[in-house]
N, CA and C of each residue as an Amber inpcrd file, in Angstrom:
protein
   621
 -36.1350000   3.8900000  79.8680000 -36.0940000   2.5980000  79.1980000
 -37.3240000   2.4710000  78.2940000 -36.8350000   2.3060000  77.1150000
 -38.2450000   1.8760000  75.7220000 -39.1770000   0.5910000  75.9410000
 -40.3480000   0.5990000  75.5840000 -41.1960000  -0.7940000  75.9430000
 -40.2360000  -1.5390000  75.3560000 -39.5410000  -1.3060000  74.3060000
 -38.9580000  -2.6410000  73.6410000 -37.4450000  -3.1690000  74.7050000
 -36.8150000  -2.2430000  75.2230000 -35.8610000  -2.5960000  76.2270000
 -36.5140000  -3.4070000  77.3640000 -37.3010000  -2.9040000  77.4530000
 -38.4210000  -3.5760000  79.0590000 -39.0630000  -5.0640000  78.3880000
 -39.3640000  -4.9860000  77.4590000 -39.5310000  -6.6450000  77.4130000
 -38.2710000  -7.0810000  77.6200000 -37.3030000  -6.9010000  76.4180000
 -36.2910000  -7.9270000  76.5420000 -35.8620000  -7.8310000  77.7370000
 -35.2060000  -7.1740000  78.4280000 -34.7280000  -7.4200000  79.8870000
 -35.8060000  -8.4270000  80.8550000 -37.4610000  -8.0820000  80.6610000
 -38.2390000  -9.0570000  81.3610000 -38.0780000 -10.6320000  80.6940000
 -37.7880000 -10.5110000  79.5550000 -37.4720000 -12.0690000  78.9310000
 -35.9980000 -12.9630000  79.0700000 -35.0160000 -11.5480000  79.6420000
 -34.2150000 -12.1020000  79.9530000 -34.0420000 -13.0050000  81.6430000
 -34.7790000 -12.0470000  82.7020000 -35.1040000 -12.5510000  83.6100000
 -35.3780000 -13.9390000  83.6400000 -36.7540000 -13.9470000  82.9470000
 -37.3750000 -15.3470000  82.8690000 -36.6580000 -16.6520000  82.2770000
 -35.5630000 -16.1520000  81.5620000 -34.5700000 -17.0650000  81.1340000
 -33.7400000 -17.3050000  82.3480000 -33.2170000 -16.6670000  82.7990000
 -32.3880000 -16.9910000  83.7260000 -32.7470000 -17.8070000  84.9000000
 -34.5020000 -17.1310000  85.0300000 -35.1430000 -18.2690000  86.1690000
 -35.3680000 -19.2350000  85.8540000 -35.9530000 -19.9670000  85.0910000
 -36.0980000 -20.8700000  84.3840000 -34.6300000 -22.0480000  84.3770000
 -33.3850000 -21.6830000  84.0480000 -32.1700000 -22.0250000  83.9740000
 -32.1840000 -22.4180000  85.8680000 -32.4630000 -21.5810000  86.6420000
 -32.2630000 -21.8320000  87.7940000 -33.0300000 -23.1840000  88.2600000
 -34.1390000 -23.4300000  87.6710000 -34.9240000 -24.1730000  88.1980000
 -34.5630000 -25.4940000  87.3930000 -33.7770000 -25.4530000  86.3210000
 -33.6360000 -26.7390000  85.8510000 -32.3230000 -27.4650000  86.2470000
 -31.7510000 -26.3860000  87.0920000 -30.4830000 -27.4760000  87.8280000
 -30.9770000 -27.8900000  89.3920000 -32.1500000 -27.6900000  89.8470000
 -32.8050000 -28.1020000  90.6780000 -33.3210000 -29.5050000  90.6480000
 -33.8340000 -30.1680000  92.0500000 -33.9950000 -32.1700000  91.5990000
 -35.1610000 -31.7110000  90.8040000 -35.5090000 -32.5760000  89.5060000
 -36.6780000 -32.8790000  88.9760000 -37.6280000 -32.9510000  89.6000000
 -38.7590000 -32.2800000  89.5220000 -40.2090000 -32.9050000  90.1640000
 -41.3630000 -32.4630000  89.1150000 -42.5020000 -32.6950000  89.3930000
 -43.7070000 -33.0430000  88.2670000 -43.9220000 -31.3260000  87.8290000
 -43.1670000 -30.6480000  88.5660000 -44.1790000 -28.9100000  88.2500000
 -42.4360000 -28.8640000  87.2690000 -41.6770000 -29.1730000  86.9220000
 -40.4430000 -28.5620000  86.0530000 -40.9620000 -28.6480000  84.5800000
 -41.9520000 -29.2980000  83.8270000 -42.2590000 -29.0190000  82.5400000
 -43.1310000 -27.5920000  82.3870000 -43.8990000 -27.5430000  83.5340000
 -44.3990000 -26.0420000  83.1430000 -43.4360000 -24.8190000  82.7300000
 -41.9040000 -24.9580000  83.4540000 -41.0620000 -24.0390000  83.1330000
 -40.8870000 -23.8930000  81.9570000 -40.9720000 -24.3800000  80.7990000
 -40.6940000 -24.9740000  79.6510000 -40.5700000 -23.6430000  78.7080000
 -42.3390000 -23.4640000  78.7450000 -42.9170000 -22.3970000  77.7270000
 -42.5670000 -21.0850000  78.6980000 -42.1620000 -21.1950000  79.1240000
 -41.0720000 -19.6340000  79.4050000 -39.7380000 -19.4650000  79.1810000
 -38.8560000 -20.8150000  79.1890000 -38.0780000 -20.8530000  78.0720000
 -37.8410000 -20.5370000  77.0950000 -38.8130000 -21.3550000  75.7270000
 -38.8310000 -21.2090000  74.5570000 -39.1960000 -19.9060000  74.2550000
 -40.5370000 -19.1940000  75.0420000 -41.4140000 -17.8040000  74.7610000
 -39.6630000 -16.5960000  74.7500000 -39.4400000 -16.9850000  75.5360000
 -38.1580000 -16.0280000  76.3680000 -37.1080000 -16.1790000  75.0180000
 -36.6920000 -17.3940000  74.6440000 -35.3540000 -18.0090000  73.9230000
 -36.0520000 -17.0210000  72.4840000 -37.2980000 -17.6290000  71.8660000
 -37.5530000 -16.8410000  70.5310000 -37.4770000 -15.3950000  70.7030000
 -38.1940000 -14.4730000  71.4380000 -37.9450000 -13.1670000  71.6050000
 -36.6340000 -12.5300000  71.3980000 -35.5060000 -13.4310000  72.2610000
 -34.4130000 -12.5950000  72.7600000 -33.1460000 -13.4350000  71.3730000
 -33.4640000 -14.8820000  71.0770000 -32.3090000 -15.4340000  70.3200000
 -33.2190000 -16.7200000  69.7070000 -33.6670000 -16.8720000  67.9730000
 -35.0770000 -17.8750000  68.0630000 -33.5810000 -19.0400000  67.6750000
 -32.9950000 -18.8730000  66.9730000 -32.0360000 -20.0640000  66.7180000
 -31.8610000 -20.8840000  68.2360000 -31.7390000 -20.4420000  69.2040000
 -31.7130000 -21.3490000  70.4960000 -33.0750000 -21.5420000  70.6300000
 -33.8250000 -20.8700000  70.6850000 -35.6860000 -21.6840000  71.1760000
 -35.6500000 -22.7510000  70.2610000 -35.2310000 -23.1560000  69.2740000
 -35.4820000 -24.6930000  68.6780000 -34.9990000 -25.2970000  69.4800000
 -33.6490000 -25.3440000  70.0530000 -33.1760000 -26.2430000  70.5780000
 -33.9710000 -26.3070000  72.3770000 -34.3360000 -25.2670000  72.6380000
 -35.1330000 -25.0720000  73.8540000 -36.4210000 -26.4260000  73.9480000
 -36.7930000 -25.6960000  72.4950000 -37.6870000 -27.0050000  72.3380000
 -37.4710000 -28.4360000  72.0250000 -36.4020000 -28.5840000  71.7360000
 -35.7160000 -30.1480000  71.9450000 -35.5010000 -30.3360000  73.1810000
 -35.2630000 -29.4810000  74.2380000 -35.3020000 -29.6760000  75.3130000
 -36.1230000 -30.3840000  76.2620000 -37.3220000 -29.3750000  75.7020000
 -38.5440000 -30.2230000  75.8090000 -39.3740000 -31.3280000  75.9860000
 -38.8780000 -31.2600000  74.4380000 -39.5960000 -32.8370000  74.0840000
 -39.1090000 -33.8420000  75.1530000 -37.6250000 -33.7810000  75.2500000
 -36.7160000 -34.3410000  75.9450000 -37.5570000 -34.7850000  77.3150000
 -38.2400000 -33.6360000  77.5190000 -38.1520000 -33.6090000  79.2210000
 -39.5440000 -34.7010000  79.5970000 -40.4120000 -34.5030000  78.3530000
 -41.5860000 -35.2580000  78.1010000 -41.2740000 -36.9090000  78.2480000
 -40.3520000 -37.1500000  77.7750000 -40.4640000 -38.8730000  77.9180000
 -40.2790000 -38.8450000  79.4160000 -40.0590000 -38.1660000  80.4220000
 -39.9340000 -38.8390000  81.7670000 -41.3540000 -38.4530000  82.5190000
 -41.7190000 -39.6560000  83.2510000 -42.6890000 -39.6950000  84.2670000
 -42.2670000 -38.7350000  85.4150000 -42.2950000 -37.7060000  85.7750000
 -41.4370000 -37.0480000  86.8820000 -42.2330000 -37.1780000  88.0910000
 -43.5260000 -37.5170000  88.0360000 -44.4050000 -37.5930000  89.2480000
 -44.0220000 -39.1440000  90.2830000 -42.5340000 -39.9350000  89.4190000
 -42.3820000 -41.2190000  89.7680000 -40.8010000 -40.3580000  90.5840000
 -40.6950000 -40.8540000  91.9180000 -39.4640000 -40.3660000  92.6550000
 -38.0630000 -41.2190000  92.0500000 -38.3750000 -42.4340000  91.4010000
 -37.3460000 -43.4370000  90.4150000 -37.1970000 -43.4610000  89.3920000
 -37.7140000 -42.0810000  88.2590000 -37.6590000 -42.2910000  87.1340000
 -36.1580000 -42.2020000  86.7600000 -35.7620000 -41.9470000  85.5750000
 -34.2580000 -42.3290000  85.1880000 -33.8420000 -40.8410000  85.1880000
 -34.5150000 -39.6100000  85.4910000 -34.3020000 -38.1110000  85.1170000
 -33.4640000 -38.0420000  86.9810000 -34.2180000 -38.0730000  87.4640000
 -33.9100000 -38.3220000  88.8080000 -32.4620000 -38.4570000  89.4820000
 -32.8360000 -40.0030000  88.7630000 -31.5060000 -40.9500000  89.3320000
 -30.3050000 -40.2850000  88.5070000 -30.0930000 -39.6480000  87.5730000
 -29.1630000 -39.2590000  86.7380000 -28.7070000 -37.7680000  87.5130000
 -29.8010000 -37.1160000  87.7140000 -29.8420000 -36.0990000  88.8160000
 -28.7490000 -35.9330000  90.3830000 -29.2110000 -37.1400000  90.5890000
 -28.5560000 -37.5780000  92.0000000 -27.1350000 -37.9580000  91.9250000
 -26.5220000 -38.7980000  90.5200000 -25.2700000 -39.3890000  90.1180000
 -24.5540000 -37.6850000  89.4640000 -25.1810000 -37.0240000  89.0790000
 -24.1370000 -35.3240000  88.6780000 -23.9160000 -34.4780000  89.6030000
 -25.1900000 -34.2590000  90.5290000 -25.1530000 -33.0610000  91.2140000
 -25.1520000 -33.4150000  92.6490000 -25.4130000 -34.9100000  93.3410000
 -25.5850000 -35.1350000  94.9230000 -24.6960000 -36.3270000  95.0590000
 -24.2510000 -36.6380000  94.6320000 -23.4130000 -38.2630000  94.9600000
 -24.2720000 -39.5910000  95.0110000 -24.3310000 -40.0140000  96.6340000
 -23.8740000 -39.2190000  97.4380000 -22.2350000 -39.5580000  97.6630000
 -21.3340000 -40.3100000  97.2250000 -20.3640000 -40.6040000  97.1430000
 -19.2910000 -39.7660000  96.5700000 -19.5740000 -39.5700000  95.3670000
 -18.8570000 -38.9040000  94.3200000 -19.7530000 -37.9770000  93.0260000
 -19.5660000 -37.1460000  93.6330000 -20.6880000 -36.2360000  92.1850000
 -19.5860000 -35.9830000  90.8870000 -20.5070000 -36.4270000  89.8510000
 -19.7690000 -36.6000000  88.4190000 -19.4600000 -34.9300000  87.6400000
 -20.8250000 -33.9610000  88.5030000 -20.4140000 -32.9530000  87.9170000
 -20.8000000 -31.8590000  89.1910000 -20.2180000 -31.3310000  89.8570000
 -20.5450000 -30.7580000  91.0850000 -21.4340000 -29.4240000  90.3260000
 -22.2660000 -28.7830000  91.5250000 -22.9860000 -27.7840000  90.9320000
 -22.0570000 -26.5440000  91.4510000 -21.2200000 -26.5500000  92.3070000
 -20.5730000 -25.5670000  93.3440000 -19.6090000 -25.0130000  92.7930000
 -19.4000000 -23.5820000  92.6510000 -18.0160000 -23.2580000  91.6590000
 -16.7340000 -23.2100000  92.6350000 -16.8580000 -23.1510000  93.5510000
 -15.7370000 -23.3830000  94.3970000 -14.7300000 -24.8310000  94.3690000
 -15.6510000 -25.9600000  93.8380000 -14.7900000 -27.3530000  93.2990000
 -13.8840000 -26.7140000  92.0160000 -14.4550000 -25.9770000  91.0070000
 -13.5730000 -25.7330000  89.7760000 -12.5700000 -24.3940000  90.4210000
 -12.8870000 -23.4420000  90.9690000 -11.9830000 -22.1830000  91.1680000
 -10.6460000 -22.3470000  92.4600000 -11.1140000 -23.1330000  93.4260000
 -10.4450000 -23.3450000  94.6910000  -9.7140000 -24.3830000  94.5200000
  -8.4560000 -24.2430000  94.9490000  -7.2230000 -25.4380000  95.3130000
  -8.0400000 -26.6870000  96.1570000  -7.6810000 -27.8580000  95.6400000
  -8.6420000 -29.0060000  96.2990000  -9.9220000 -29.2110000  96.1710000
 -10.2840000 -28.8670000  94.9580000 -11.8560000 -28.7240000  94.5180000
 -12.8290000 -29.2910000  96.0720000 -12.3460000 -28.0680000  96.6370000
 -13.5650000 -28.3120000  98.0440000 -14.6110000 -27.2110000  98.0140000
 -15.2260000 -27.6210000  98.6910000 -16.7210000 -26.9930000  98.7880000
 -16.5360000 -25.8410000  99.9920000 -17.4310000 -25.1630000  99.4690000
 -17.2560000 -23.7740000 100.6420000 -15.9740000 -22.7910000 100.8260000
 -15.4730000 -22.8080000  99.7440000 -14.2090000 -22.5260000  99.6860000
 -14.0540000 -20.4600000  99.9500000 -12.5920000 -19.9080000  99.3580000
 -12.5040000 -18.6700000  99.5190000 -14.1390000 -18.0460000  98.1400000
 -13.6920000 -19.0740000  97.4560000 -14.5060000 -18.5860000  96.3890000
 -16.0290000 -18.1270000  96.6580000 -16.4170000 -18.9460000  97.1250000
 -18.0380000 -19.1930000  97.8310000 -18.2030000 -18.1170000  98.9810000
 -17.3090000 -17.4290000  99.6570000 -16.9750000 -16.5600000 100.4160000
 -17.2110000 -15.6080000 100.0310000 -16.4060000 -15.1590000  98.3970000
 -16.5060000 -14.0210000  97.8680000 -17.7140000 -13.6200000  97.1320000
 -18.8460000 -14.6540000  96.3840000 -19.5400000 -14.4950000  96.2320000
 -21.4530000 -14.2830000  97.5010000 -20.6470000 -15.0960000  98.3920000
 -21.4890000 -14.0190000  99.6440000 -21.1380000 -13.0460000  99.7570000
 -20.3240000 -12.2040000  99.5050000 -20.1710000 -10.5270000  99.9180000
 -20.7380000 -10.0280000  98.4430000 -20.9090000 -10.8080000  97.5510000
 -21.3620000 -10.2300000  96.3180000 -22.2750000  -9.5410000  96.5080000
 -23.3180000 -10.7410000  97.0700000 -24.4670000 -10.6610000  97.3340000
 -24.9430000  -9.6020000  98.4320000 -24.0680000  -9.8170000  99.0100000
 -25.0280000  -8.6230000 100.3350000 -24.4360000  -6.9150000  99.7220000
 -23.4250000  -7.3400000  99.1240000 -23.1840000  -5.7600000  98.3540000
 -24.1000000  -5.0220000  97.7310000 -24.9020000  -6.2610000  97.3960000
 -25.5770000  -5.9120000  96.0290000 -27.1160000  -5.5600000  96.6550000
 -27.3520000  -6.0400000  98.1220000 -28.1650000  -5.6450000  98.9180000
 -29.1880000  -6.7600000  99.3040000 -28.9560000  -8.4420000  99.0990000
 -29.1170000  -9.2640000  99.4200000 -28.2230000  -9.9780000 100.2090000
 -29.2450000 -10.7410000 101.0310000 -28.4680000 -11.9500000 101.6640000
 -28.4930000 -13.2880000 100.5320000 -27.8970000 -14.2840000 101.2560000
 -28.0380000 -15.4180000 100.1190000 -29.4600000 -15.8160000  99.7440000
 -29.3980000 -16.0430000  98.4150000 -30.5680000 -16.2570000  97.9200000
 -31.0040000 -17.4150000  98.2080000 -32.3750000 -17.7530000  99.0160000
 -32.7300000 -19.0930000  99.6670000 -33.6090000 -20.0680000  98.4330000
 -32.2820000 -20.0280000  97.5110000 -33.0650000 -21.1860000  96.5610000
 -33.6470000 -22.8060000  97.4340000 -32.7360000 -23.0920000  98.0310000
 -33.1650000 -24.4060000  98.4830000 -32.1220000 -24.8470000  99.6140000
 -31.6640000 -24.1160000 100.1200000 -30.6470000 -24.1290000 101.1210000
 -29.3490000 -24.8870000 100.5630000 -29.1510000 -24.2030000  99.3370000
 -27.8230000 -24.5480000  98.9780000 -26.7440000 -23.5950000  99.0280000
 -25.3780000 -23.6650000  98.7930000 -24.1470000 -22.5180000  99.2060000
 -24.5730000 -21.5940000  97.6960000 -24.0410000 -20.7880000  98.3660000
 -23.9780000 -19.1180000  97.4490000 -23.3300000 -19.7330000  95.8540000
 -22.8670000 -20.2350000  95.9560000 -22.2180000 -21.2200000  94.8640000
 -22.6680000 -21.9410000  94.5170000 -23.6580000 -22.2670000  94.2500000
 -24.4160000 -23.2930000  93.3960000 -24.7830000 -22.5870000  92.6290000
 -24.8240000 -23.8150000  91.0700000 -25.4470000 -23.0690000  90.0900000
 -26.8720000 -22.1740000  89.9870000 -27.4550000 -23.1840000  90.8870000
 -28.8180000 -22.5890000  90.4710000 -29.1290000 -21.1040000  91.5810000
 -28.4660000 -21.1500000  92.3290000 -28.3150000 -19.7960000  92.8350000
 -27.6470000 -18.6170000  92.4560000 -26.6550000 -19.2790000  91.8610000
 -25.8850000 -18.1540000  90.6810000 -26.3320000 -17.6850000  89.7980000
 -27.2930000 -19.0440000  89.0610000 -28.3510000 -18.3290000  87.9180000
 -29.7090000 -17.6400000  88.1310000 -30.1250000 -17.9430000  89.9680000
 -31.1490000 -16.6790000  90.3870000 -30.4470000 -15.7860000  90.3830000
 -29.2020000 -15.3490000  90.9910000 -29.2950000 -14.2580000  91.1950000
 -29.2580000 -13.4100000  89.7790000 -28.7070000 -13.5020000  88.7130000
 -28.9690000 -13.6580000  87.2860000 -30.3940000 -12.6910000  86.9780000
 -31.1500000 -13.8670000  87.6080000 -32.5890000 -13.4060000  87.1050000
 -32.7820000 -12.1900000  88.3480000 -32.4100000 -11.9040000  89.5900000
 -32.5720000 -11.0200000  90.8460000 -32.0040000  -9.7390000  89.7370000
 -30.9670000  -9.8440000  89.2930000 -30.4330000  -8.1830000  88.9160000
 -31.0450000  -7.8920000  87.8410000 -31.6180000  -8.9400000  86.5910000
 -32.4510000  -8.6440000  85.4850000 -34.1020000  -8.1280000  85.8940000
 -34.4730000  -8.5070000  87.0550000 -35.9170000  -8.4350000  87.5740000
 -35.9480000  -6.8130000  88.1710000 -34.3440000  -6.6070000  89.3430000
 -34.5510000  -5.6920000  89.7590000 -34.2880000  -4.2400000  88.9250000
 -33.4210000  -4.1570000  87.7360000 -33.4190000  -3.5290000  86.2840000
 -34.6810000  -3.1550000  85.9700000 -35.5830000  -4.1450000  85.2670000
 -36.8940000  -3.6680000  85.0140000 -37.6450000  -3.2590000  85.8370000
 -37.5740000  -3.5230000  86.9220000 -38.4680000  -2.7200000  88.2810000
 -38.1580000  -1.3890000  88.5440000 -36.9450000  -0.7860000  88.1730000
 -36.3740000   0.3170000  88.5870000 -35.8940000   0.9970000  88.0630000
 -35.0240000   0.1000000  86.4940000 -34.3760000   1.1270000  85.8670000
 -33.3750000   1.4080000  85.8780000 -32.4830000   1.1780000  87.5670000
 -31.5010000   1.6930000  88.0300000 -30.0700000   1.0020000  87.1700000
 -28.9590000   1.6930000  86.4370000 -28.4870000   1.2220000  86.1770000
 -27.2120000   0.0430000  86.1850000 -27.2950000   0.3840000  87.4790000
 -26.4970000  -0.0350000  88.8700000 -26.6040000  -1.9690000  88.7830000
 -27.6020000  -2.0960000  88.3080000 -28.7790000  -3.6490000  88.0970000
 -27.2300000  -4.1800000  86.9830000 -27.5720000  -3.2100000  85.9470000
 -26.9370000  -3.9130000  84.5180000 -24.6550000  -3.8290000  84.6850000
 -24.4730000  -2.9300000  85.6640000 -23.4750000  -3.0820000  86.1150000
 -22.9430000  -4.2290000  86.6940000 -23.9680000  -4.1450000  88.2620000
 -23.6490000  -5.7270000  89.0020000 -23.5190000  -7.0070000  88.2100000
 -24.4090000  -6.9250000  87.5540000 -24.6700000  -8.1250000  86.6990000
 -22.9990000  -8.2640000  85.4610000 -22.8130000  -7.4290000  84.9370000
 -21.6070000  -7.6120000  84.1270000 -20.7000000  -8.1070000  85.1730000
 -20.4560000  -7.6160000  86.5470000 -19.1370000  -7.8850000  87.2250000
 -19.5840000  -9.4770000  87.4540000 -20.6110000  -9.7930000  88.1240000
 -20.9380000 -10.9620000  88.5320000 -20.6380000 -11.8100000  87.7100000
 -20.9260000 -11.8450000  86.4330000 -20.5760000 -12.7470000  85.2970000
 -18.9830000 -12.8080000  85.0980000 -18.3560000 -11.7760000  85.0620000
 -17.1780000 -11.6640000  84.6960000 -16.4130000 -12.2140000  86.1210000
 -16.9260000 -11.8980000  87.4240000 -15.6800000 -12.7590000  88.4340000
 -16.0920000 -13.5540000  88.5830000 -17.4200000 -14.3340000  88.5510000
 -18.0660000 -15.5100000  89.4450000 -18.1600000 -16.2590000  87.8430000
 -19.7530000 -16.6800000  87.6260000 -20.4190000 -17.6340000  86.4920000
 -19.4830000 -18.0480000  85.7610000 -19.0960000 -16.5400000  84.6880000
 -18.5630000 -17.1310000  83.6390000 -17.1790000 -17.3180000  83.8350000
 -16.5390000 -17.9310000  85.1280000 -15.3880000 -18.6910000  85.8280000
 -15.4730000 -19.7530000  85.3760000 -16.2890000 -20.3280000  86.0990000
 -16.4440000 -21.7650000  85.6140000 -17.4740000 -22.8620000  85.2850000
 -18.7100000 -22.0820000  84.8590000 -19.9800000 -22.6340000  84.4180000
 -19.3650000 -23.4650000  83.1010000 -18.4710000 -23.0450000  82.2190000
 -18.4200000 -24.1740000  81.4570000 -17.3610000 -25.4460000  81.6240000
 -16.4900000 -25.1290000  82.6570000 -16.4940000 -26.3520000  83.2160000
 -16.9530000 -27.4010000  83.7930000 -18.2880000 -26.5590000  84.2500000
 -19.0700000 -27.4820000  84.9200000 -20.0160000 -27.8440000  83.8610000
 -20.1580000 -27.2000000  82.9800000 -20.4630000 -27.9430000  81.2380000
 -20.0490000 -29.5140000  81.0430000 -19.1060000 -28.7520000  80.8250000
 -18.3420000 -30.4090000  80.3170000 -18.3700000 -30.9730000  80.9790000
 -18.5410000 -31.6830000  82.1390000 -18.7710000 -32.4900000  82.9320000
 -19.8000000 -33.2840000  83.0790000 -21.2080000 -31.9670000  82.9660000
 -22.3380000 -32.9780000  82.5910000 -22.3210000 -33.6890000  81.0830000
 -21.7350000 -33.0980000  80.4630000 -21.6920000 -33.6820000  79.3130000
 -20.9870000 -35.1340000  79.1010000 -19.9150000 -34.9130000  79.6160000
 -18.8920000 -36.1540000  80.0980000 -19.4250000 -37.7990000  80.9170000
 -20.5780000 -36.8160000  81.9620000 -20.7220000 -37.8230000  82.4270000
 -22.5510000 -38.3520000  82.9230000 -23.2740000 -37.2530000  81.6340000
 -24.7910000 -37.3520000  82.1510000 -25.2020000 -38.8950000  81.4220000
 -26.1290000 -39.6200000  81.9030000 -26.8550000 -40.8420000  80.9490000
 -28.0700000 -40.1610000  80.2180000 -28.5230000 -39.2800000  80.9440000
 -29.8340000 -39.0830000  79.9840000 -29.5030000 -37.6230000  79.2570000
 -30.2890000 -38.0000000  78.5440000 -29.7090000 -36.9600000  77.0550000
 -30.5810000 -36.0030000  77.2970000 -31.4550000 -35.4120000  78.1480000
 -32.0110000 -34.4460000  78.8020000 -30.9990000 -33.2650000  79.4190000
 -30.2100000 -33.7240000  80.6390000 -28.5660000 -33.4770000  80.6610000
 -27.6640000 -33.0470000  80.3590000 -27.4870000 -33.6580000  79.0680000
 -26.5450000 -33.1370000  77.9660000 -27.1880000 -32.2370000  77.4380000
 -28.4360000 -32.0020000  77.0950000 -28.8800000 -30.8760000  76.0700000
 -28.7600000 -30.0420000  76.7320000 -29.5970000 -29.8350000  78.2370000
 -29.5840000 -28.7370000  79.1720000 -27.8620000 -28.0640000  78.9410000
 -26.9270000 -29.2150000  79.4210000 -25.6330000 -28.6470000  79.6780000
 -25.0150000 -27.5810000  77.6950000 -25.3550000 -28.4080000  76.9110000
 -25.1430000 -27.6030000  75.5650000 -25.6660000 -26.1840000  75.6670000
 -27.3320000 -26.2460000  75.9590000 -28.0530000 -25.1400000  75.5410000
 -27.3300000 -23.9380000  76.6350000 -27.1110000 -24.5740000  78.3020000
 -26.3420000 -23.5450000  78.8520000 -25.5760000 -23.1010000  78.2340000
 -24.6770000 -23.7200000  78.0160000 -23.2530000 -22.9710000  77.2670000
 -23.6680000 -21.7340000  76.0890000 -24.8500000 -22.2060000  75.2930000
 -24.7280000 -20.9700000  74.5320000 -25.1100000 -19.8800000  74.4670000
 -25.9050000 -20.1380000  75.6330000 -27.1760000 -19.2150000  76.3640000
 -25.8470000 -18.0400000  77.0970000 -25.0380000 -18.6520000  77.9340000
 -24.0410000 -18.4450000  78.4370000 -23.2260000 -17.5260000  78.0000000
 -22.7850000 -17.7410000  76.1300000 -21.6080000 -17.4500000  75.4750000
 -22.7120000 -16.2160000  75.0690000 -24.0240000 -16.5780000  75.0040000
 -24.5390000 -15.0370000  74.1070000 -24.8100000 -14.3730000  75.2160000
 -25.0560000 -14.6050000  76.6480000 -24.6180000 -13.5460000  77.4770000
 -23.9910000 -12.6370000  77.4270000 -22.5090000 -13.2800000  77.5270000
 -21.6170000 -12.7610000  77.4290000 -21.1750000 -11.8830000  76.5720000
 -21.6440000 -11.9730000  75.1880000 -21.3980000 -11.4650000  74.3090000
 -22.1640000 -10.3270000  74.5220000 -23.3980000  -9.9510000  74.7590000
 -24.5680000  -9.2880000  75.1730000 -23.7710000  -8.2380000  75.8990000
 -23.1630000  -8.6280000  77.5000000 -22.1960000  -7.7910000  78.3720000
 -21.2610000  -7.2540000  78.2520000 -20.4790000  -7.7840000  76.3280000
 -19.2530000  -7.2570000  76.3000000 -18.2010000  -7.8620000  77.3520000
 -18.7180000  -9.6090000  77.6050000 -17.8320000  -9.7140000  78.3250000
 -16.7140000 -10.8920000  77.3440000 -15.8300000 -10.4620000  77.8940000
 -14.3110000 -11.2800000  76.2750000 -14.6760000 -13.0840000  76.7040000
 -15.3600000 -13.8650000  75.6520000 -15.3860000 -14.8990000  75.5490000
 -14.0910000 -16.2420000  75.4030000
């Protein structure tokens, strides 16, 4: 692998972690993620680091060190209910009959994982199916690539995208879009999608 392959794959990582951490609840350390975003977005695609950086700005009008700010509460109404979540994070609601949780789907992506030589990834004790565990593991096969080389990394990763993510991450797009109040939300949910689509495109996987 060329220094120039070994960055981008390390910038791709950091994109993907980064993505993981912003479907996580808000708290005061999520703006530092920022400038690994944008650093990551210009390297690998600069037409999206602008919008990375609208992201930004975005993220700046909220007090996040306040447990009631409006980033929060908007947080809690998409992704936790607790009644009714407007946009579930779990791909097993979009892939499984009865948009239930824990489904065959969420099943299959635990055997992903231990195939691949992990157990579930302990983002925050959420199911194998959550986004933001879907998008570590993302950053797990891009991290373990540059560590090793092995090509085996850039394989897993195409299948993963192709049976799991890119299932139904943009359904779960539109949803935040449909139903976020703060326009923090919506951008995140846009910039996924294209981050997403140039993945894909990246993997050769049919958009």
């Amino acid at each position: 692998m060329s220094n120039a392959e070994l960055g981008e794959f390390h910038y791709k990582a950091n994109l993907f972690k980064v993505l993981s951490e912003l479907y996580k609840e808000p708290g005061a350390d999520l703006p530092g993620y920022m400038d690994y975003l944008i650093e990551a977005l210009e390297e690998l695609q600069p037409a999206l680091a602008l919008k990375a950086e609208d992201l930004a700005d975005e993220l700046d009008k909220y007090q996040l060190s306040h447990n009631e700010n409006k980033l929060v509460i908007d947080y809690a109404k998409l992704f936790v209910g607790p009644f009714d979540m407007k946009a579930p994070p779990y791909g097993s609601v979009y892939l499984d009959d009865g948009r239930r949780l824990m489904g065959d789907s969420t099943t299959a992506v635990e055997k992903f994982y231990s195939e691949t030589g992990v157990e579930k990834l302990n983002v925050y004790h959420q199911p194998a199916d959550h986004i933001s565990v879907e998008l570590e593991f993302m950053y797990y096969l891009y991290f373990k690539y540059v560590e090793s080389g092995e090509l085996k990394y850039l394989d897993r990763m195409q299948r993963f995208m192709q049976q799991f993510l890119f299932t139904w991450i943009f359904k779960f797009a539109k949803k935040i879009r449909e139903n976020a109040n703060e326009p923090f939300y919506l951008k995140l949910a846009q910039l996924t999608e294209e981050i997403i689509e140039w993945e894909a495109h990246q993997l050769e996987i049919q958009v």
